[in-house]
Structure formats: C-alpha cells, structure tokens
N, C-alpha and C positions, 0 to 999 in steps of 0.2 A: 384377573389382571392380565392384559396383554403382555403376550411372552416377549416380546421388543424392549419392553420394559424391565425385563429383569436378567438379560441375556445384553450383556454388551457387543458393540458391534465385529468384534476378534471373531467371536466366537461365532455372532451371526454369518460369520462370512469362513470361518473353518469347519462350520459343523456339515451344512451342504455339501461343500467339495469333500471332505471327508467322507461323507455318504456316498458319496458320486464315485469316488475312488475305489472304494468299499467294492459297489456293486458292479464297477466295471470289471475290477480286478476279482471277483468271485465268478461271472460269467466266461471271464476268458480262463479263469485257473477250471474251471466246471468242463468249459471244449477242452482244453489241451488232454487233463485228466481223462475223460471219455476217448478223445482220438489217441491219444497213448497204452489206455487201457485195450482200446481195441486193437492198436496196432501189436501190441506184445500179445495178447490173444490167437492175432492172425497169424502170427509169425508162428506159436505153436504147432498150431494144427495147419497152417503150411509145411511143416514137417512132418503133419503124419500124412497129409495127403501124397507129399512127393513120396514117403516110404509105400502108401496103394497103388502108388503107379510106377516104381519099383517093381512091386511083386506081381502088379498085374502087367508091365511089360517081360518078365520072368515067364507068366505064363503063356504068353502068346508065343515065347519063343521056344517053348518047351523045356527052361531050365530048370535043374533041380531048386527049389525052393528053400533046402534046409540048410546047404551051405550059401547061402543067401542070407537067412534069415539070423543067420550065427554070426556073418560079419556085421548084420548090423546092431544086434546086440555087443558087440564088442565097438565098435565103435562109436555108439553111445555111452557106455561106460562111465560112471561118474559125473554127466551131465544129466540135464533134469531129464534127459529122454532115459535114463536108465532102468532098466523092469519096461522095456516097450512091451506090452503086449499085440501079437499081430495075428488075426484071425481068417480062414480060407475055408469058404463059404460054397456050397455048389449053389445051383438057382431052385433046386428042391430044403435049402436048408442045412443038408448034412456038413459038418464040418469036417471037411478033408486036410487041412492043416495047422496048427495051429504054437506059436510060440510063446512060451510062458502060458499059461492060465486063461482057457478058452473065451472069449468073449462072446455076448448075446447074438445072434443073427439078428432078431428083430426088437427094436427099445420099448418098453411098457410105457405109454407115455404119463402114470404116473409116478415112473424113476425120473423124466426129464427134468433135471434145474434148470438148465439154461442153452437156452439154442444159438450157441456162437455166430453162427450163419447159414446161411441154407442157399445152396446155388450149382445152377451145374448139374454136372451129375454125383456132387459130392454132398456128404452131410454133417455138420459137427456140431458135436453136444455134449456136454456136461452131464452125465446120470451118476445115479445113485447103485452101484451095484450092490450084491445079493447079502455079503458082508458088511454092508451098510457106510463102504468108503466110497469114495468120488471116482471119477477117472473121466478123461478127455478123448470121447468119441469124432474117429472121422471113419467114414465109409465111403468105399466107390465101387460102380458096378465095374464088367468089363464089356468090351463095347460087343462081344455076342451076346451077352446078358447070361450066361453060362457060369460066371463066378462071382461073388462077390465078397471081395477084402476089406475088413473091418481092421481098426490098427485105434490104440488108446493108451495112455499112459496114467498112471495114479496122480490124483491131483493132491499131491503130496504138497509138505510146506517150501520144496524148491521150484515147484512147478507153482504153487501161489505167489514166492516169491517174484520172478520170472513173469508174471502178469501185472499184479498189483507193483506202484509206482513206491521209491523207497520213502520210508519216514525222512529220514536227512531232505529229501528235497521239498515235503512241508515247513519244514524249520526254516530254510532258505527261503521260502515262498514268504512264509509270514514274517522273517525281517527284511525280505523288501518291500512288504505292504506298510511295515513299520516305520522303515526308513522313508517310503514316499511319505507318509502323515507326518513323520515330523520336519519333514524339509516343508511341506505345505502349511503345517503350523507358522514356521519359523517364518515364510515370506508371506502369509497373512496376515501374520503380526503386524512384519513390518510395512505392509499394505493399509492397514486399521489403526497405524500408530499418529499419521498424518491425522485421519479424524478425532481417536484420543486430545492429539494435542490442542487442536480446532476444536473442540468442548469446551477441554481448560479454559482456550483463547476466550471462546465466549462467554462462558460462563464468568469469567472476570470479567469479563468489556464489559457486561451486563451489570454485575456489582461493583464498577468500577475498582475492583483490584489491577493488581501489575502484573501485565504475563510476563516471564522473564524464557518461556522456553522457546524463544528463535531460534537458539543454534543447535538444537534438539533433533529438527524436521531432518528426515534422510536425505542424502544429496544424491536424486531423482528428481522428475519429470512432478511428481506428483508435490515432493516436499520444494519445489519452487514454487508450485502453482500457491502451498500455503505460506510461503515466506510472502509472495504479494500480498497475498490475502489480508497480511495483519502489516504489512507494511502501507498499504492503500488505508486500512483503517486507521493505524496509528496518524497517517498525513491529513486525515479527514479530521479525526480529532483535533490535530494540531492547528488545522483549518478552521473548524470551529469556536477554537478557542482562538484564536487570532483574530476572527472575527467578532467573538465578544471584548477582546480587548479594545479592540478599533469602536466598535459598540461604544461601550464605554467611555471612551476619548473623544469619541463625537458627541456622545451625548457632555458630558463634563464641559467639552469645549460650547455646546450649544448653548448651556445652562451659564457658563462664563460670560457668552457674548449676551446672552440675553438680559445677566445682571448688568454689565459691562452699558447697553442700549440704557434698564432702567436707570441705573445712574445718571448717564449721561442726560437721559431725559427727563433727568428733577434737577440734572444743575443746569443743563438750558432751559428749563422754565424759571430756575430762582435767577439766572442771569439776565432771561428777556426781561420780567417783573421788575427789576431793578432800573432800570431805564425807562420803561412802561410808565411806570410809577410817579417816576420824577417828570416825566414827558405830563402826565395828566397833574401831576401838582399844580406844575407852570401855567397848563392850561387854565386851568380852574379857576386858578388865582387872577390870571390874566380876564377872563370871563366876570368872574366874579366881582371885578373891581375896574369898571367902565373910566373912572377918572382917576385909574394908574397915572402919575407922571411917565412921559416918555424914556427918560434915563433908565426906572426900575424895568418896563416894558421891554425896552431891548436889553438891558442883562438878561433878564429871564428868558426872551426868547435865545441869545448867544447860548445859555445852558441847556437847553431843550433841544437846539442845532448840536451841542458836543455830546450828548446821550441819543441823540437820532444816529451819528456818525460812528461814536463806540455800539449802536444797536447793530447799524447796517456791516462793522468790521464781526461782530459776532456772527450775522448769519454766513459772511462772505466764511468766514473758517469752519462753520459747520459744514455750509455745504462740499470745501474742500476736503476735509476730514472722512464724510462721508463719499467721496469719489474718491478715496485712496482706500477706503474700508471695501467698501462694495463694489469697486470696479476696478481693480488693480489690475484682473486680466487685461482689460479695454484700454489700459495707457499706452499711446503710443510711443514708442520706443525709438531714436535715430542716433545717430552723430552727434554728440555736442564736445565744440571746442571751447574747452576748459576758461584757456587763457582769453579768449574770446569776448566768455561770458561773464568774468568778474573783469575786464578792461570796461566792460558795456554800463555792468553795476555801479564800476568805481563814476564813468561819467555822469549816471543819474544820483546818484549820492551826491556831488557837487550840484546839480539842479535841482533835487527838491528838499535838499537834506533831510534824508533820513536815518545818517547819524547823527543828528544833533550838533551837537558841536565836536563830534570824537574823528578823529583821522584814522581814512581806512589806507590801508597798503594790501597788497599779495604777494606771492612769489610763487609763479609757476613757470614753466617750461613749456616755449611755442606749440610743441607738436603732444600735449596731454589733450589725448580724445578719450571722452567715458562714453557708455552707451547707455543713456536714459530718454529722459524725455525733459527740453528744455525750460519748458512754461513750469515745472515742478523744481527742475535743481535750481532755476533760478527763485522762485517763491520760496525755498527754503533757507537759501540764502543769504536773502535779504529779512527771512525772519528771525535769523539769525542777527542778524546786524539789527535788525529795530528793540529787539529782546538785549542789548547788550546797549544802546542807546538810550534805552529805559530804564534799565534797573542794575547796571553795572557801576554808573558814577565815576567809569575812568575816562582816558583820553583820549584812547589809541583802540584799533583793533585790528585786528590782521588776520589774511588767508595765506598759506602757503602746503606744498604740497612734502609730506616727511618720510615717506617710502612706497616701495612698491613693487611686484612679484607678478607673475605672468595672468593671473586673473583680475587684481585689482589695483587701482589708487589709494592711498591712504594720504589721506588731508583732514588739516589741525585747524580749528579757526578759535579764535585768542582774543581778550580783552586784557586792562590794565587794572579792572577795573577793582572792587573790594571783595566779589566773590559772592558765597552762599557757606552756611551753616554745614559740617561736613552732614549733620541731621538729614538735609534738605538734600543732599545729592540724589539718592535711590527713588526721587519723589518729584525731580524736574520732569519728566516727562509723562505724567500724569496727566488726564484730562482736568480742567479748572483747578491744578493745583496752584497758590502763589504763597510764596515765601513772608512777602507783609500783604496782607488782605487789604489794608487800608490803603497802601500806596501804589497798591496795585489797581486799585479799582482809581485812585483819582488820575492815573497815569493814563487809564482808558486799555489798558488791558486786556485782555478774552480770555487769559487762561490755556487757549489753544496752538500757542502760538509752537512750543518749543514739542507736543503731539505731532502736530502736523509737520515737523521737522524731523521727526523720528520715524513716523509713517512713510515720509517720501525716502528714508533711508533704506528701510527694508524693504519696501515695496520697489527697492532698486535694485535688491539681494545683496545691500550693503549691511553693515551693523554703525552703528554708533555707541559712544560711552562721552563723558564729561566727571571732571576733576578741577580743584582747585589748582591755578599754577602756583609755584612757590613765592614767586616776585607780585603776587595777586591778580585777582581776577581768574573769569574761568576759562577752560582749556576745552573744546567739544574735540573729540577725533572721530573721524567716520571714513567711510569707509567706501568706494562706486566701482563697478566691473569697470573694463576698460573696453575699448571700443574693438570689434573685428570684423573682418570682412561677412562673417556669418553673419551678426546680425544685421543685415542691409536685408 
C-alpha cells in the first residue's frame, strides 16, 4: 500500500521538516559540542603550558625554582589546577626538580589516551600513569634544549567537569529542539488544514452532500485562495442549475408553442374545410344541374362569394397572427397620435359602417402620443369595434382614455351591449374560441379576432384584461407605452 495513502497530508508535511530540524539541529549541537569541548580542553593545558614557560623563563633567569613552584601551588589551590604536578628534566633525563610526585620524562605511547594537540614546541596528552589514574600532560623544551619541563594535573572529576559540557545544558538543548517541533507541528497543521478542508469540500461536492465549513479556512493568503475555491464552485453549481432551469423552461415553452402550432393547425384546417366544403357543394350543384333556373344559380353563387370572403378574412388574421407571433422584433415602432387615430376611425365607421348600426364616440386628450406601430393599433381597434358590432347586440360603443403614470396609457373600450357568460371571460382571447358556435359562424366570424387583439397588446409591452360592465355589455381595458423622445 502506498504510504501517501495511509499518512494524511499534516503529517506528510511535518514528518520531513521534523527530520530536517532533527538533523540540522544534531549537526550544529555535534560542532558546537566538539569546538566547546575543545575549547575547555585548550584552555586547560593553556595553563599548563603558561606554568612551562613560567619555570622555563625562571630558568633562564637563574631563579630559584622552589619558591616558585610553592606560589604556584598555592595559588592554584581549590581550583581544578590543585595537586599541579611540575616536573624539571635536564636534556640527559635526570630529573632535577620536581613538585608533588615526579612525572615521566618520556610517555610510553601505549599509556597515551588522548593527544589534546601537538604543536610548537609544546606537547599535550592525556596518559594513563603507573597508578593506573589519568593526568593531563603538557611539555616544553627550553630554547638551549638543556631543560625540559613537564607540568600535569590529575584528571580528576573537576578537571572532567571543567572539560565536558554541563548536563543542564542538554536538557536545554533538547526542549528547544522540542519546542521548535511543536511550534512546526502547530503551523503545519494549520498549513495542511486548508487541504483537510478542500477534501471535505470535495469529497461532498462529489457525493453531492453540503459543505458547511467556509468559515473554518484560516484568515491567510492560503485560506482565501480556498474560500474562492468553493465560492467559484458553489456559483458554477448555481450556474448550472440555472441553466437547467432555463433548460427546462425553454424546453416546456417549446413544447407549449409546439402544442400551441398543433392546435392551431387542426382548427385552421377544420376552419379552411368549412368554407371549402360549402364552396364545392355550390359548385357541384351548380355543375351538376346545367338547367338551374337562374334565381337558384345566383343565390348559390351570393353564398359561395360570402364563404370565399369569411375564407379570405381567415387567412388575412392568420397571416396577421402569425406576424405578431414570429416577428414582433421586426414591427416597426413610431409616434402615433392617439386622438388622431380613432378621429380617422370614427370617419371610416360612418363610410363603410363597420359598426353596424351601433354609435361609436371617444374621449381622449389632443397631445395622447403612444409608441407603437400604427397599421397594428389601428387593426386592433377596429377589431375591436367589428367584435362588438357582431355579437354584443347593443347600441353604442365607446373609446376613452381612464388613467395614466409615466410609462404608460391606460384605455377602456365599452359596448352597451348584453355581454358574455362570466364562464366565457378566461376564454375570450383564445385562438377559435366562440361563445355560440352557431352564430358565430353565420355572422362570418374567424375566431381570431379578439387573439389578434391581445397579441398586438403585448407585443406593444402593454397588458390587456376584459369584464362585464354593470350597466351591460363588455368592458376591454388595456394598456400602451407612451411615446419618448428615445424611441425615435
């Protein structure tokens, strides 16, 4: 098994530097130790060599040697130099002087322990004397080579002390090596915490659980980088699903308009069939029966002219319907005065009456500009007025204008007339919806009329609604931008 594997990343990342610390801190505490040990070493036997060159500048000068060698036992006294031994050597060997307990002239080299240093004209050494104790040898000639003074002390446990470095300062050593480890635990932790929680993160993003520890990450360089990290994902997610909802709504709406198309195009086939039909009846009949009287001949063709006419008002509103469905971006949009254009309407209502016999009125104010597009507000207008001509049965109908607020118009258009089933309200604006089937089709009807009035309302970013009025007949209110210098 890979040890990555079983070894989380803390530790992958404290056990190295801890090693690293380890060994650095062993090779530096190994010098200091060595150049410490040698320095208390040198400093020793730098005092025995100053006491040989004491007694060897003693001899040069011809001074007595023993009150010499008495001060300096006494002024070593209770330091580790105490019990100096100091030994006066001629160049044949004989020992001519000697303080405390004679020392070797010449060292067996397998007494030597340890050779301090060698240099000079000086020599120091560690041997093993005859008694089988230690003692710290320094030697110097003197510069006729006529004497030579040996000087050594017992390497006693204050002279071991005195070299060797104290236990208390291993103890010290090793809880600062302690104290580094666990300050270096403590900010790898929190170094390796950021990836801990970046696991977590993923490891739930992955089984789609909830990470809830955002506010966890340490507030460092490192725990922003992972605050992005799960904040970019989270927006990604949120992104994703945003765009399956839109997905969805597109598709839903696709699927709408696509029923939306079928329908439409089984009741403009049963609508064209219907006229079709009667169109080939006429024919037929007419074909069929070469010595028609003329009286029958021309009713049947007059009927055959009023289902060519309700044929050709069907396609004229499909193909309108379909240019408000499929190209609403492409309507041209201007200025239209309001008052203008139902002054224009009311004139061709008295020309070709297309109210019937009902009187139309308005009421708006001179300066009412909307911003649409003219050839549409006015077709809906007037299909308004043909739809209330037809199947309202009153007398009167009216446009006037009943509030308004910095973005739009609101205008009410009114008949007198008998109204609609409160049933049939939710259902006016339906494609071939009609309230009596029968007298709607002998009226010559299309079904599309009051669609295509509602189409040109939104597709103006207006709304429209329709209610019974109280005094009868129905009430449409709708709703048009108002005109601004922006849209030119």
């Amino acid at each position: 098994m890979d040890l990555r594997k079983r070894i989380n990343f803390h530790w992958q990342l404290f056990l190295p530097l801890a090693l690293t610390l380890c060994v650095v801190f062993g090779i530096i505490l190994w010098y200091q130790y060595k150049r410490e040990a040698d320095y208390r070493a040198e400093f020793l036997t730098s005092q025995l060599d100053l006491i040989n060159r004491r007694v060897l500048r003693a001899y040069e000068n011809d001074q007595a040697l023993r009150p010499f060698n008495s001060f300096i036992a006494s002024y070593f006294e209770g330091s580790e130099f105490e019990g100096v031994r100091i030994s006066v050597f001629s160049d044949h060997g004989l020992l001519e002087y000697s303080l405390n307990v004679p020392l070797p002239f010449d060292v067996d080299p397998e007494d030597v322990v340890k050779v301090v240093d060698t240099g000079g004209d000086s020599e120091r050494l560690i041997i093993r004397g005859p008694d089988g104790a230690y003692f710290m040898l320094s030697s110097a000639m003197s510069p006729d080579g006529r004497v030579k003074v040996v000087s050594g002390i017992p390497y006693s446990q204050s002279v071991d002390d005195a070299i060797n470095i104290d236990s208390t300062v291993w103890w010290v050593i090793l809880g600062c090596l302690l104290t580094t480890l666990v300050v270096t635990y403590y900010f790898t932790r929190m170094l390796s915490r950021n990836v801990t929680l970046l696991k977590d993160f993923t490891y739930r993003a992955v089984s789609g659980g909830t990470f809830t520890g955002m506010d966890k990450f340490p507030k460092n360089e490192l725990g922003d980088i992972s605050r992005e990290i799960v904040t970019l994902y989270r927006e990604r997610v949120a992104a994703i699903e945003q765009i399956k909802k839109e997905r969805k709504v597109a598709m839903h709406a696709f699927e709408e308009k696509a029923r939306v198309t079928r329908q439409m195009t089984n009741n403009i086939n049963h609508e064209i069939k219907t006229p079709v039909g009667i169109i080939r009846g006429y024919l037929e009949s007419i074909l069929g029966d070469p010595d028609m009287d003329s009286e029958t001949r021309t009713r049947f063709l007059q009927r055959m002219l009023t289902n060519i006419e309700r044929l050709t008002n069907l396609l004229n509103d499909i193909s309108v319907m379909t240019r408000l469905e499929n190209g609403s971006d492409k309507i041209a949009v201007t200025k239209v005065d309001m008052y203008d254009l139902l002054f224009q309407i009311e004139c061709d209502i008295e020309a070709n009456h297309m109210a019937g016999g009902m009187a139309f009125t308005f009421d708006l104010p001179l300066n009412c500009y909307v911003s649409g597009n003219p050839g549409l507000i006015q077709g809906m207008i007037c299909g308004l007025i043909r739809n209330s001509a037809m199947y309202s049965g009153g007398t009167s109908i009216g446009f006037k204008l009943i509030s308004e607020n910095d973005r739009y118009y609101v205008f009410a258009f009114y008949d007198d007339g008998s109204g609609v089933g409160d049933e049939h309200l939710p259902h006016l604006f339906e494609r071939f919806y009609r309230v009596d089937t029968g007298r709607s089709r002998k009226q010559g009807g299309t079904g599309l009329g009051l669609p295509i009035v509602k189409s040109t309302v939104t597709n103006h970013g207006g709304t429209i609604s329709v209610h019974n009025r109280l005094n009868g007949g129905l009430e449409f209110i709708f709703s048009l931008p108002k005109y601004t210098a922006s849209d030119t």
